[in-house]
C-alpha positions in Angstrom: -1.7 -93.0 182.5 -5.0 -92.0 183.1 -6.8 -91.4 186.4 -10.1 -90.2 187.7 -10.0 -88.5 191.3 -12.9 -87.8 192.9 -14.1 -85.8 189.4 -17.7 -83.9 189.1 -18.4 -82.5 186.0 -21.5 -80.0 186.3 -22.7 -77.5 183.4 -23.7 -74.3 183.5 -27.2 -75.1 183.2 -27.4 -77.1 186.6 -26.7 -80.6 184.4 -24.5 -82.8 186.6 -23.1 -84.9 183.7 -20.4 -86.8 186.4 -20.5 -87.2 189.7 -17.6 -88.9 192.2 -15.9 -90.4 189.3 -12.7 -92.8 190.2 -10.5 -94.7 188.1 -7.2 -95.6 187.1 -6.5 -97.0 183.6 -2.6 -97.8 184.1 -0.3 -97.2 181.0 -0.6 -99.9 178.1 -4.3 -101.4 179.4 -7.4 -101.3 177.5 -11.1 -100.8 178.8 -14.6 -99.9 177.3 -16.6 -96.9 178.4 -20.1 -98.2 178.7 -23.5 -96.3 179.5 -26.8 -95.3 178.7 -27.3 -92.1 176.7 -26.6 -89.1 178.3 -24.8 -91.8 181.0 -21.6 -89.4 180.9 -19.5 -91.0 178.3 -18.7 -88.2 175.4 -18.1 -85.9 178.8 -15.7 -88.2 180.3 -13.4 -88.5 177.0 -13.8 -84.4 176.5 -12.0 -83.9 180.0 -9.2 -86.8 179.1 -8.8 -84.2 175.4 -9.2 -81.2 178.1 -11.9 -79.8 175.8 -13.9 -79.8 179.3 -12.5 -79.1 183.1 -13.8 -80.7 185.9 -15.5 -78.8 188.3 -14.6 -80.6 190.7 -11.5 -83.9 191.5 -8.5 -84.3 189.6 -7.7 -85.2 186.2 -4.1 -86.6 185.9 -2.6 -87.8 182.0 0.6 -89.3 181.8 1.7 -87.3 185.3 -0.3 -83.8 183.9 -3.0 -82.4 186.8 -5.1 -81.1 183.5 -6.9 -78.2 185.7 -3.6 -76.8 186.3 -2.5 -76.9 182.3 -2.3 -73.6 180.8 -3.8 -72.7 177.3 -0.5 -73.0 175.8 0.2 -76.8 176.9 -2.6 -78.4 175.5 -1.8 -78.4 172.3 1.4 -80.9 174.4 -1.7 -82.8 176.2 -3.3 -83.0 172.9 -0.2 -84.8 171.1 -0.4 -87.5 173.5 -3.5 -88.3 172.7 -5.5 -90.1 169.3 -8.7 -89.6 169.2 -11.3 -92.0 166.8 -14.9 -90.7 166.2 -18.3 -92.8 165.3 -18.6 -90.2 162.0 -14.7 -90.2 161.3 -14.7 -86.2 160.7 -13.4 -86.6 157.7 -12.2 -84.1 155.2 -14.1 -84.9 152.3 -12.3 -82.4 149.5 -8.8 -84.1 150.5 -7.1 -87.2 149.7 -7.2 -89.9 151.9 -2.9 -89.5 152.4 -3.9 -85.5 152.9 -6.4 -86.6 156.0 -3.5 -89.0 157.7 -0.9 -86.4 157.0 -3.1 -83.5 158.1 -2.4 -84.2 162.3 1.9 -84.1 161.3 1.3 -80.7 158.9 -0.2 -79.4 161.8 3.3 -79.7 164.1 5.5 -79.1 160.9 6.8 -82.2 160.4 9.2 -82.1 157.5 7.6 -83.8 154.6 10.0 -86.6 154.2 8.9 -87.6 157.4 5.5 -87.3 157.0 5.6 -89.8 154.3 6.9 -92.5 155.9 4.7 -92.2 158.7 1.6 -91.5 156.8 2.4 -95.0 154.6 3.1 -96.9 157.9 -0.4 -95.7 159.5 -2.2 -97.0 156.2 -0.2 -100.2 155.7 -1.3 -100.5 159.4 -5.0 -99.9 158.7 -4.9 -102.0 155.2 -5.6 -99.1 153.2 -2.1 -98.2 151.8 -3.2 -98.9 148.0 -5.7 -95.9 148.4 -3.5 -93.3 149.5 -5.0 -91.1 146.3 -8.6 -92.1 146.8 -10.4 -89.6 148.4 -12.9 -90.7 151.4 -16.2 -91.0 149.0 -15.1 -93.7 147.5 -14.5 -95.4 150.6 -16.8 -97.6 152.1 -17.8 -96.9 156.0 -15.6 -99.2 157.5 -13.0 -98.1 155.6 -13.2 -94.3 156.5 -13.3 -95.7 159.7 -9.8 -97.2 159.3 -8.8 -94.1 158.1 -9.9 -91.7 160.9 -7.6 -94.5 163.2 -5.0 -94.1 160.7 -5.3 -90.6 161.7 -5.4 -90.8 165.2 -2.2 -93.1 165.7 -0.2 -91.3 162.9 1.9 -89.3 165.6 2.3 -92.5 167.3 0.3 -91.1 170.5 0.9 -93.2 173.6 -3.3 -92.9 174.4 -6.3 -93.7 172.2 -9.5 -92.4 172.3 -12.7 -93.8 170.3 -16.2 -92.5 171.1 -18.5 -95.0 169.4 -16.1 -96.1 166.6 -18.3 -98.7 165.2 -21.7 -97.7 165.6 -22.5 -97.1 162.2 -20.4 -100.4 161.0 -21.8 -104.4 161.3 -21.1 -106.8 163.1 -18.2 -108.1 160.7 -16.8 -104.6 160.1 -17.6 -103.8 163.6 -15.1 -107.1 164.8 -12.7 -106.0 162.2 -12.1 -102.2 163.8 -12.0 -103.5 167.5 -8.9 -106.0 166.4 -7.3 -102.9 165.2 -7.5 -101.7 168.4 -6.4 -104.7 170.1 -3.1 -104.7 167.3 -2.4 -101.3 169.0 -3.1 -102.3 172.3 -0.7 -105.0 172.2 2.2 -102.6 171.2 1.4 -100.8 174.4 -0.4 -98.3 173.4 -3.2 -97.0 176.0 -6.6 -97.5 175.1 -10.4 -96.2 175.8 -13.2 -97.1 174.1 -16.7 -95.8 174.6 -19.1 -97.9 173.4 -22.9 -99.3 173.9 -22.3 -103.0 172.4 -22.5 -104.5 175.2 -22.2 -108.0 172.7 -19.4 -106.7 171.4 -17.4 -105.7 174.3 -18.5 -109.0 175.7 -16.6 -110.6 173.0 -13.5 -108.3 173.6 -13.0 -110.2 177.2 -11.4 -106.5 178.6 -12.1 -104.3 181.8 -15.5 -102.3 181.5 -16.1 -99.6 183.1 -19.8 -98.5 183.0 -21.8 -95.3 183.6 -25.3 -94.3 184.9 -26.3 -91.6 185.5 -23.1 -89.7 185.7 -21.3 -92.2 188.0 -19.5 -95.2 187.7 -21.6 -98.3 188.8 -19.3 -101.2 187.3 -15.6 -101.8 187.0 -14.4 -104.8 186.0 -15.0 -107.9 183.7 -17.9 -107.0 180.8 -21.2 -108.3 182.6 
């Protein structure tokens, strides 16, 4: 589903942010991105989106060579893919039904449609009695569980969370990662970069873990 070939990632500015990167995260497994800051992480998950190219190796998702994708197929790549960010990106003016639905407006989903899917994600998340409540009145963890909502709304087969709960407690913190797990277990793909190492401990799944640019663990959480 996803795999890593041999990819270096260097900027503009002579910052080599990844270097040799090689992995395969098979379809329906889940694994933690570890690392220090600046380790590589938010660069990794921006070449999975394809908001970055590698500058050198081979990005493949779900059988796509992503160097080779055209301008006008990854807004395709991009369906495929839920993405879950530590400050939920939010759109504050709008109802919380208005921020699920906002991904399915975007393709032109007929409204009907919309609905149902939009209720299902929030029954998912626990939050289908605030539909209407707009995400101020939401408490953190809860605007959390709306930015998955968000994310899984089109039913993506890969998930994506860059630091999902590291503005959240320990309790709320638990709470988001068995959400992930619940989607996990339906088979959905999932990636999770994250600097709890207690935390992904707990999880029990494959880590992989960055320094420097470069993978230096692959396996059980250490």
């Amino acid at each position: 589903m996803i795999q890593f070939t041999n990819v270096f990632k260097r900027y503009e500015n002579g910052h080599e942010a990844l270097q040799n990167v090689n992995f395969t995260l098979q379809e329906g497994e889940m694994a933690f991105l570890t690392g220090h800051s600046g380790a590589g992480k938010s660069t990794l998950l921006k070449l999975i989106m394809r908001m970055e190219v590698a500058t050198r190796g081979q990005v493949m998702i779900d059988g796509l060579h992503l160097s080779q994708l055209g301008k006008r197929h990854i807004p395709f790549l991009r369906r495929k893919i839920g993405v879950v960010f530590q400050d939920h990106q939010l759109l504050f003016d709008r109802s919380v039904y208005d921020n699920v639905a906002l991904p399915l407006i975007i393709e032109g989903m007929d409204p009907k449609d919309i609905a149902k899917r939009v209720r299902a994600a929030l029954d998912k998340v626990g939050l289908l009695s605030k539909e209407q409540f707009t995400p101020i009145m939401l408490s953190g963890g809860e605007q959390q569980r709306v930015g998955i909502a968000r994310a899984v709304v089109n039913k993506p087969p890969i998930l994506l969370a860059d630091e999902p709960t590291g503005n959240l407690d320990p309790k709320l913190s638990a709470e988001i990662m068995q959400l992930f797990r619940q989607f996990n277990a339906v088979g959905v793909t999932v990636l999770i970069a994250s600097h709890d190492l207690n935390l992904i401990g707990r999880m029990g799944q494959r880590m992989l873990a960055l320094t420097e640019g470069s993978i230096t663990h692959d396996g059980a959480p250490r």
